[in-house]
N, C-alpha and C positions, 0 to 999 in steps of 0.2 A: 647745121652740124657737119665738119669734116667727113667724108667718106671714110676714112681711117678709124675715125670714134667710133662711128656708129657700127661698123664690121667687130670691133673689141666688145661693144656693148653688147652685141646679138650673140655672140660667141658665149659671153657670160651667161646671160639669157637661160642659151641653150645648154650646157653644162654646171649652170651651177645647182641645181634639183640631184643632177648626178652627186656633185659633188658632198651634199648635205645627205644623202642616202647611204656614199662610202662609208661619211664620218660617223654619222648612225649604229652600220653592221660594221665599223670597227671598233666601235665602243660596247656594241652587245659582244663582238668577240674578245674582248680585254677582260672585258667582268665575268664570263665564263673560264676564261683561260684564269683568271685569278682564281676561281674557287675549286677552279679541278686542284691548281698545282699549289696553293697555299697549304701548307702543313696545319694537321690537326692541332688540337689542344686540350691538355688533360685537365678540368678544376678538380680538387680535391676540397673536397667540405670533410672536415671530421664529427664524429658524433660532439665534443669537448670535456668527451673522456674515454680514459682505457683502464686495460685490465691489467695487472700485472701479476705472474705467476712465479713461482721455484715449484717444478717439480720432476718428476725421474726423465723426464726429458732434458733438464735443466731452467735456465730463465729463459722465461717467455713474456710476449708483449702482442697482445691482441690489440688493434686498431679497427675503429666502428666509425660507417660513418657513408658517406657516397662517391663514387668517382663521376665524375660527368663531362663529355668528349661535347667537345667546342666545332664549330665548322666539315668536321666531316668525320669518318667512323675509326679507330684505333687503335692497334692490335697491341694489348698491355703482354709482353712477354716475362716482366718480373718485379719484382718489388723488393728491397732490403731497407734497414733502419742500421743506420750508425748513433750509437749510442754512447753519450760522455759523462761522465760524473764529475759533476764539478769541482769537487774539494780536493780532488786531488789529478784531477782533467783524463782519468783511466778510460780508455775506450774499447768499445765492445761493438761486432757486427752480430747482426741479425739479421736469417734471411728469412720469406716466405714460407711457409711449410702447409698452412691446410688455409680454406675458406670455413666457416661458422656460419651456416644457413637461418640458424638465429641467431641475428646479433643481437638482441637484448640481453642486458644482465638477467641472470635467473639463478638460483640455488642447485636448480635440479637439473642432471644431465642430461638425464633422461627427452628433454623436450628440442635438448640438441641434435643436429647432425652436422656432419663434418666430409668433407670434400678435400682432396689433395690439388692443394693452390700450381694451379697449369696454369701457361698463359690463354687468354679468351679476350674477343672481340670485342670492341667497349662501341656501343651504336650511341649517333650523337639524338638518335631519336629514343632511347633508350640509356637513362643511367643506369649506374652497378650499385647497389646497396650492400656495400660490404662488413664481412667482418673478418679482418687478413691475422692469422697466427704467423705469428714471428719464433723463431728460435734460433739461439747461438751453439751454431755446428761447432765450434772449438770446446766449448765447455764440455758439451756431450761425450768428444772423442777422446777427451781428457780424461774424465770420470768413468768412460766405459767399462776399462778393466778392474777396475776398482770394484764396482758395483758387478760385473759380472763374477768374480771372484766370490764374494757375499753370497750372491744367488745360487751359485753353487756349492756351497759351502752348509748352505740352508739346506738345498735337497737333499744333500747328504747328511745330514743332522736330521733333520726333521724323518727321514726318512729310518735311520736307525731311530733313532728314539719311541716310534710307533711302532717298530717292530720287538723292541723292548716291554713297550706296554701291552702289547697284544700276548706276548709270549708269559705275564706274569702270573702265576695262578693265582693269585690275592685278585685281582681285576677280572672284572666281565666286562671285556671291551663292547659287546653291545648296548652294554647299557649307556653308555657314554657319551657326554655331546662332544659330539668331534670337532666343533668348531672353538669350545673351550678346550678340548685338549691342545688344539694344535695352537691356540693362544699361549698358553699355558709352557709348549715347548717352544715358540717363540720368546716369551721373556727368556727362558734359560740359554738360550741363544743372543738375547740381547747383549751378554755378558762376555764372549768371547772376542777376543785378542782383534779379531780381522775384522768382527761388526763393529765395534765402538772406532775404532782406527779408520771406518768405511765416515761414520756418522762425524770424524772427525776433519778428517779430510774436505765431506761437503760442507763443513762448519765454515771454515778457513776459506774454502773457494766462491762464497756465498758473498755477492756484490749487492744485492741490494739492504745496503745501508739506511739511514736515516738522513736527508740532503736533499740538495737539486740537481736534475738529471734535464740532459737536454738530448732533441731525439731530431735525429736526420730524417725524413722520410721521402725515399727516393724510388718514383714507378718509372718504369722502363718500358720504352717505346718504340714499336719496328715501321718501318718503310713509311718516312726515314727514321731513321736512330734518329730517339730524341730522348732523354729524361726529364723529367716533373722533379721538382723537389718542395720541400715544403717544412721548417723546423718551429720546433715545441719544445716549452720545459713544460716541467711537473716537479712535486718533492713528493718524497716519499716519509714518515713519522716514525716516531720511535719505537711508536706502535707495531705498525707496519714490518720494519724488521725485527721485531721479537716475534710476531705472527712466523715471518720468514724461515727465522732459524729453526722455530717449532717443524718445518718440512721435512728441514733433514733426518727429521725421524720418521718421519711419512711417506719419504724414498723408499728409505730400508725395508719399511712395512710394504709396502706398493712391491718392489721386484721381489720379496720372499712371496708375494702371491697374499697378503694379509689385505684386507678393505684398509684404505686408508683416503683421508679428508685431506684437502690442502688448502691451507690458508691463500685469499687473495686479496690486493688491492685494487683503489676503484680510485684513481687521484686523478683530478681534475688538470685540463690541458691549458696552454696559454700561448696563443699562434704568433710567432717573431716576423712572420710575414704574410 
């Protein structure tokens, strides 16, 4: 063999162990440097159904269900739902408003509590089992004076009217259930000019219909800015918005201070992606 070969040969020899060690800890530094700087990921699983509300808050739309952060941990700063109505394409934002600690459906409030929805850390060793309230700020700020008007209109009504009855000497106001009387001055108040015109108003502004509705669901994500998005129909029955319209009288009753029921729906989801 050439003196020249065998010098190239020995050369190899002797660096090439280096050279397999390099490529080694540069491939253990690739795959670390990939999982530090690869961006998180948010799945969203939904329960495959929601809740649907009208009441003195306005429409609401509760989402149940899990978040779960993929590769690494991710700080959810906000959540909104864009909402469309098919039949005639009307669209409506929704944004975050509380957490529901129980997300199961249940009758009774009472088993509820409720958290004002801040953004929080989503751990990928740890999902979120949520249950996110939505509500559309434009309706509320729309309706606000309307309803506040009523409500004040009530204190002042309700408020002479018991001092009327209290002053009558035909009545022993102790003997009295207060909580019928003050029913009692409720309906007569049902009756005036600014209540019926309140109950009519949220009649008319009262979107959910009978139809299909499709729903944007978009979480929001920091360092770096990213959003998740994720869309669904649902219909809603004929049922459903006669339940509806029945709130608007459950408003009225609800800011005059009266117990009032609100009817809900429970329609089934259908994931477009």
């Amino acid at each position: 063999m050439p003196q020249e070969e065998k010098t190239i040969i020995d050369s190899l020899n002797t660096i090439g162990p280096w050279i397999i060690s390099f490529i080694a800890l540069v491939q253990v530094w690739a795959i670390e440097a990939y999982k530090k700087f690869r961006n998180g990921k948010i799945e969203i699983h939904e329960l495959g159904q929601i809740e649907i509300g009208f009441n003195s808050y306005g429409p609401m739309i509760t989402f149940m269900g899990t978040l779960r952060s993929i590769h690494k941990d991710v700080f959810v700063k906000n959540a909104e739902i864009t909402l469309t109505r098919l039949k005639d394409e009307s669209r409506h934002k929704f944004n975050w408003r509380a957490f529901r600690q129980n997300a199961l459906f249940t009758t009774s409030s009472d088993s509820i509590t409720y958290d004002l929805a801040t953004g929080f850390l989503l751990s990928k060793t740890q999902p979120f089992k949520y249950g996110i309230i939505f509500f559309e700020e434009d309706f509320i700020s729309d309706q606000r004076s309307t309803l506040e008007t009523v409500q004040s209109k009530w204190i002042d009504y309700q408020r002479k009217r018991l001092d009327e009855i209290k002053n009558d000497p035909e009545v022993n106001f102790k003997d009295l259930d207060l909580s019928s009387v003050n029913w009692s001055i409720f309906d007569e108040f049902w009756n005036k000019p600014e209540t019926t015109q309140a109950y009519t108003d949220l009649d008319r502004a009262l979107y959910w219909t009978a139809g299909e509705y499709k729903i944007e669901l978009s979480i929001e994500a920091s360092n770096p800015e990213q959003t998740f998005e994720k869309t669904y129909k649902f219909s809603l029955s004929e049922k459903d918005e006669e339940n509806f319209r029945l709130n608007c009288l459950g408003i009225i009753e609800d800011i005059c201070g009266m117990r009032s029921h609100y009817n809900l729906a429970y329609p089934k989801l259908s994931s477009e992606n």
